[in-house]
N, C-alpha and C positions, 0 to 999 in steps of 0.2 A: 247258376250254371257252373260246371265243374273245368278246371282247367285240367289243359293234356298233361302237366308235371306235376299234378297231385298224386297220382297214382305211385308215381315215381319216388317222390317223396315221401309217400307212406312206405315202400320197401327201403327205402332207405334208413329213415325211422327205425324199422324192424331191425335191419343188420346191426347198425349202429345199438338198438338196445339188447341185441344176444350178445355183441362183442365185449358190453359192459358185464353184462350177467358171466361171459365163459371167465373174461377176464378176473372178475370178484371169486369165482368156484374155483381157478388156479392158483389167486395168491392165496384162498383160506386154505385150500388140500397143498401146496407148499408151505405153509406156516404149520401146519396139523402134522406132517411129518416131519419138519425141521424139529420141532417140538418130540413128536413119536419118536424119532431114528437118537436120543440124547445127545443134540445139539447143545442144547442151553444148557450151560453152565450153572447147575445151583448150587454153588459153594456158596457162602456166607463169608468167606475168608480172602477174599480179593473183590479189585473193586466193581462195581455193578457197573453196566451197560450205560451208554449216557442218555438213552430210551427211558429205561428204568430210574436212571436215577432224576430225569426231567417227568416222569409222566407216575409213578407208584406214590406219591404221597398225596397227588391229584386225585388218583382214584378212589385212595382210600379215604379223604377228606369225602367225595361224593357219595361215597357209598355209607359213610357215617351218617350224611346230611340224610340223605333218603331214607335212613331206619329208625334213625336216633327218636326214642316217644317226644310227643308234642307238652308233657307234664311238665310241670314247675315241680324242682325237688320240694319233697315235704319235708325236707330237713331243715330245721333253724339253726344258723348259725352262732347257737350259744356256747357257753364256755364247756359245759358238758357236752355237746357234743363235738363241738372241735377235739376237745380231750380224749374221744371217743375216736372220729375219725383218726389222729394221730398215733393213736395207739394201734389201730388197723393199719396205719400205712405203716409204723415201724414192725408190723409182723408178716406181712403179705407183702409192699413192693419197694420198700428201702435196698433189700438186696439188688435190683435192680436200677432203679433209680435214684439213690444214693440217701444220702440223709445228715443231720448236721455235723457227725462225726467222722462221718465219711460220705463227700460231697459227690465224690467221683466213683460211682461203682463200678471198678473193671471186672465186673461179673452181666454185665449191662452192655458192655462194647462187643461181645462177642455175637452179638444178636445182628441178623441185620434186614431190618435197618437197626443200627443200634438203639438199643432203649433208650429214651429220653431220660438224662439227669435234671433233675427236676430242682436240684439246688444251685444248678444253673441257671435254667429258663424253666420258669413255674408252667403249670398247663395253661396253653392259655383260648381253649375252646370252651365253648357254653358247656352250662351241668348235664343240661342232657345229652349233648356228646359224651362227656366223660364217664356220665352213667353208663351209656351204652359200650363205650370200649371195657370196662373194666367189666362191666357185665358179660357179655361175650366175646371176647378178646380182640385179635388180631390175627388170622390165619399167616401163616410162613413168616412168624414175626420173634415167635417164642412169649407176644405178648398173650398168657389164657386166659379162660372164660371164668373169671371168678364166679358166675353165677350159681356155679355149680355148688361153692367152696360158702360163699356167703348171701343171707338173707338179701332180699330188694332193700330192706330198710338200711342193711351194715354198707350196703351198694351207694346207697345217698348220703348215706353218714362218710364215708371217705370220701364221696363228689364233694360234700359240701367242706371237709379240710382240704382237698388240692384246691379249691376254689379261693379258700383263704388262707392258705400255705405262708404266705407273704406279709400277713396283719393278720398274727396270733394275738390273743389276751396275753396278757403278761404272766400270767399263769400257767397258761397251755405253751409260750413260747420257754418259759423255764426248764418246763416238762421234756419238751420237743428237742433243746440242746443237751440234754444228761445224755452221755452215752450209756450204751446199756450195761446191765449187769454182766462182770466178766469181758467186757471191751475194753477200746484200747488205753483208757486213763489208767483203769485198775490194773495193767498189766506193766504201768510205766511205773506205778509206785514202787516204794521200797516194799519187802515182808518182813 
């Protein structure tokens, strides 16, 4: 048997869930024109939002975790190929994230979020993260899509040097501190 304030209850229900639903269509068509009318500030060159700057590395971590392939790099971490990845990262992302001659690239700050110096704090996400950011970048980062630039294989061959960036072979670490040709040691000498 039905009671008399069921009915009741169910219009009430009802208001109660359009109140929700007009209320969610208000804040997203205010957020959509705050956004449309060039509210948000996207400069790069002052400081981000404390929204953004609590919640954009969150997202980007999720949105890594969700794509990044389920592979095991097929790159071995041998001497040749550490040799290999480092010579990939001295040509592609030293500029930006620094390298043993120059630890701090202030070509790297100007990004934001700034590119990670890596001779600071090494990468410290799994290869397949790695693979996938360096694969297809980082939208509004200035971090790009090397995929375009380098093979999958040259893509796992520098996973697996930022991987072991930290315990080179003694070989590859020799390698890895020579500044390059026409940098700053040769510039300090005498002629």
């Amino acid at each position: 048997m039905r009671s008399a304030t069921q009915p009741i209850e169910e219009v009430q229900m009802k208001y109660f869930l359009s109140g929700v639903l007009v209320t969610a269509f208000v804040a997203g068509f205010g957020i959509f024109l705050y956004l449309k009318m060039g509210y948000l500030n996207m400069r790069c060159d002052m400081a981000p939002s404390s929204i953004e700057s609590r919640w954009a590395m969150h997202f980007l971590d999720a949105s890594v975790d969700r794509r990044a392939p389920e592979e095991k790099n097929p790159v071995e971490a041998s001497e040749a190929n550490l040799a290999a990845g480092m010579k990939l990262y001295k040509t592609h992302c030293a500029m930006c994230h620094g390298a043993p001659d120059h630890p701090e690239k202030a070509f790297g700050h100007p990004f934001y979020p700034p590119a990670p110096q890596f001779m600071e704090d090494a990468p410290d996400m799994s290869e397949n993260q790695n693979y996938y950011i360096i694969k297809h970048g980082v939208r509004w980062t200035g971090m790009p899509a090397w995929g375009s630039v380098l093979s999958d294989q040259q893509v796992w061959t520098l996973t697996t040097f930022l991987s072991h960036m930290e315990k080179l072979p003694p070989s590859v670490q020799q390698e890895w501190q020579k500044p390059p040709a026409g940098g700053p040691a040769e510039e300090r000498s005498p002629k």
